[in-house]
Residue frames as qw, qx, qy, qz and C-alpha x, y, z in Angstrom:
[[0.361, -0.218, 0.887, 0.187, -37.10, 505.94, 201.25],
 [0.455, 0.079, -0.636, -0.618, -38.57, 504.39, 197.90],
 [0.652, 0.087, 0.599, -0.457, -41.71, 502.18, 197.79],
 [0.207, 0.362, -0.717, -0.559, -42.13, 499.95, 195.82],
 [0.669, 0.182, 0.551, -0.465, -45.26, 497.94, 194.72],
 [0.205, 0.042, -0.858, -0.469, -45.68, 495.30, 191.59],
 [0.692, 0.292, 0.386, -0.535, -49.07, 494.73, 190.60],
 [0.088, 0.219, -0.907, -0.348, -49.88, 491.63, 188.61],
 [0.669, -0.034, -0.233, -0.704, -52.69, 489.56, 187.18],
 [0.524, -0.161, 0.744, -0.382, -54.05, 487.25, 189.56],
 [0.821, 0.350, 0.079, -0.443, -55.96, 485.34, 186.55],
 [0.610, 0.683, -0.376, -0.142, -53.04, 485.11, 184.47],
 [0.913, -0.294, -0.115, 0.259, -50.93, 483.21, 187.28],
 [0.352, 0.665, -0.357, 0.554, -48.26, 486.22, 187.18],
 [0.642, -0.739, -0.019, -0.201, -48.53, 485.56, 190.90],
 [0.771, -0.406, 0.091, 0.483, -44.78, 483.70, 191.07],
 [0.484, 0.334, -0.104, 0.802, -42.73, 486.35, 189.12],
 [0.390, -0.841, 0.060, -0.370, -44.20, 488.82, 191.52],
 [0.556, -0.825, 0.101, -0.028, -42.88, 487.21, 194.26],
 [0.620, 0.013, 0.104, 0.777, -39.39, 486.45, 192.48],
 [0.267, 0.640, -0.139, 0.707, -38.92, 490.35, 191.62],
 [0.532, -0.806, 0.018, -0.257, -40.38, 491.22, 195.39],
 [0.879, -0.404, 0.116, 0.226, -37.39, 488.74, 196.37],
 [0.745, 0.297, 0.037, 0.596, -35.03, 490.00, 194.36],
 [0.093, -0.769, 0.147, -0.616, -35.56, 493.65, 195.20],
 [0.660, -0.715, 0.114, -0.201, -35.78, 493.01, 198.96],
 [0.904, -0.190, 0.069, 0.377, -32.48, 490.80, 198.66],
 [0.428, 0.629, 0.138, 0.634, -30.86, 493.77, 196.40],
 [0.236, 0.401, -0.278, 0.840, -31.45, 496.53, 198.33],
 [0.409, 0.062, -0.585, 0.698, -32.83, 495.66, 201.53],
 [0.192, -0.688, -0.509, 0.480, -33.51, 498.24, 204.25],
 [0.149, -0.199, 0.210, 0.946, -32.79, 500.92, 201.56],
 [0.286, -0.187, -0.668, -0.662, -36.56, 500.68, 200.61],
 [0.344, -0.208, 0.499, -0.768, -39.61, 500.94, 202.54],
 [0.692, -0.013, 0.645, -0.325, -41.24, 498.50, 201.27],
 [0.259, 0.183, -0.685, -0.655, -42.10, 496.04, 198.29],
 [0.499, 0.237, 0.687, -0.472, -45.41, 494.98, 198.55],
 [0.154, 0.196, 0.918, 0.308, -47.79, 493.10, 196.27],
 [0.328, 0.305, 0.676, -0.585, -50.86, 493.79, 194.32],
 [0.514, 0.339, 0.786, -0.056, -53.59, 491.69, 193.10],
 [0.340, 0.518, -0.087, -0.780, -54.73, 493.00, 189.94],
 [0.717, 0.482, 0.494, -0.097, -56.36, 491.78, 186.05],
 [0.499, 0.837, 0.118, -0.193, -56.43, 491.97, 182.64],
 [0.862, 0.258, 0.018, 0.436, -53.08, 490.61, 182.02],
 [0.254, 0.904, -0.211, 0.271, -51.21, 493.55, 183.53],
 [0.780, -0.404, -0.139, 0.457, -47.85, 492.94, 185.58],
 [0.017, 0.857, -0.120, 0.501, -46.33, 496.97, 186.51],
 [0.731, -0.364, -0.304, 0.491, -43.60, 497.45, 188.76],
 [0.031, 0.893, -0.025, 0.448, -43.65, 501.34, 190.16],
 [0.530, -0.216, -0.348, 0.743, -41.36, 503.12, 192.64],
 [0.142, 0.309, 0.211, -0.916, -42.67, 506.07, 194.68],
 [0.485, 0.557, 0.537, -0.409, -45.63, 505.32, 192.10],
 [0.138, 0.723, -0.498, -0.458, -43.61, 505.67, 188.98],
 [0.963, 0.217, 0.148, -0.058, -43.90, 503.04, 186.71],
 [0.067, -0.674, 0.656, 0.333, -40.27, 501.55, 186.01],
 [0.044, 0.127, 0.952, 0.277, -41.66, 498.09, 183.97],
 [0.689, 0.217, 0.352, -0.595, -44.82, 497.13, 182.30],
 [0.538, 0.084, 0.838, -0.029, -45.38, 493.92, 181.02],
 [0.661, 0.587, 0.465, -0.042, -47.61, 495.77, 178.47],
 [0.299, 0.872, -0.363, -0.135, -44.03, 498.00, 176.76],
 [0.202, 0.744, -0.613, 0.174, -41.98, 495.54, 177.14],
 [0.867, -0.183, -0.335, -0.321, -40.67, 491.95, 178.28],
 [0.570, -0.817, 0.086, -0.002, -40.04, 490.86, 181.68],
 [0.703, 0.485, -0.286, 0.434, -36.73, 491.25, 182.06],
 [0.607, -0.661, -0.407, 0.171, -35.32, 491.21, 186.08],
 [0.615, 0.164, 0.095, 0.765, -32.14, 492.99, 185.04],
 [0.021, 0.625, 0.347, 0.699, -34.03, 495.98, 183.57],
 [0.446, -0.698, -0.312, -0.465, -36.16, 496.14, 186.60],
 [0.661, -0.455, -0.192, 0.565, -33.52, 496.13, 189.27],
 [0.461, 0.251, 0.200, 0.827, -31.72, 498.69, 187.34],
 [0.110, -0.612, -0.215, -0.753, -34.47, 501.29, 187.32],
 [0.661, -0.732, -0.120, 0.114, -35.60, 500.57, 191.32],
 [0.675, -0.148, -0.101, 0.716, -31.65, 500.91, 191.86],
 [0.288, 0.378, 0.129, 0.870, -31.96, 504.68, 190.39],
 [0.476, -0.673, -0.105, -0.556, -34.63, 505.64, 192.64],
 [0.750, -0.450, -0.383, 0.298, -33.07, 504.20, 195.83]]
């Protein structure tokens, strides 16, 4: 099953869209996913990987929940 982990800057206050995508994935798709877990990070970054695969970064590109379902959805 896919993992999935969003790291975000704790400075920057990226702390609620973390936990809206975490909610959105976990409402999306569930028990198809072993987890989506959080973590803390700096420097203004906010990455959302699967299996360790970056599918978003904050620094190519802007947030966009759509996008970032989409790609988790291919790896599920």
């Amino acid at each position: 099953m896919t993992r999935v982990e969003i790291e975000y800057c704790v400075p920057c206050g990226h702390l609620d869209r973390a936990i809206d995508t975490q909610r959105t994935l976990l409402e999306l798709f569930g028990r198809q996913v072993d987890h989506v877990a959080l973590r803390p990070g700096d420097g203004g970054v906010f990455v959302v990987r699967a299996d360790g695969e970056p599918v978003f970064d904050k620094a190519d590109e802007a947030y966009d929940i759509e996008a970032i379902t989409e790609r988790v959805r291919e790896r599920v």
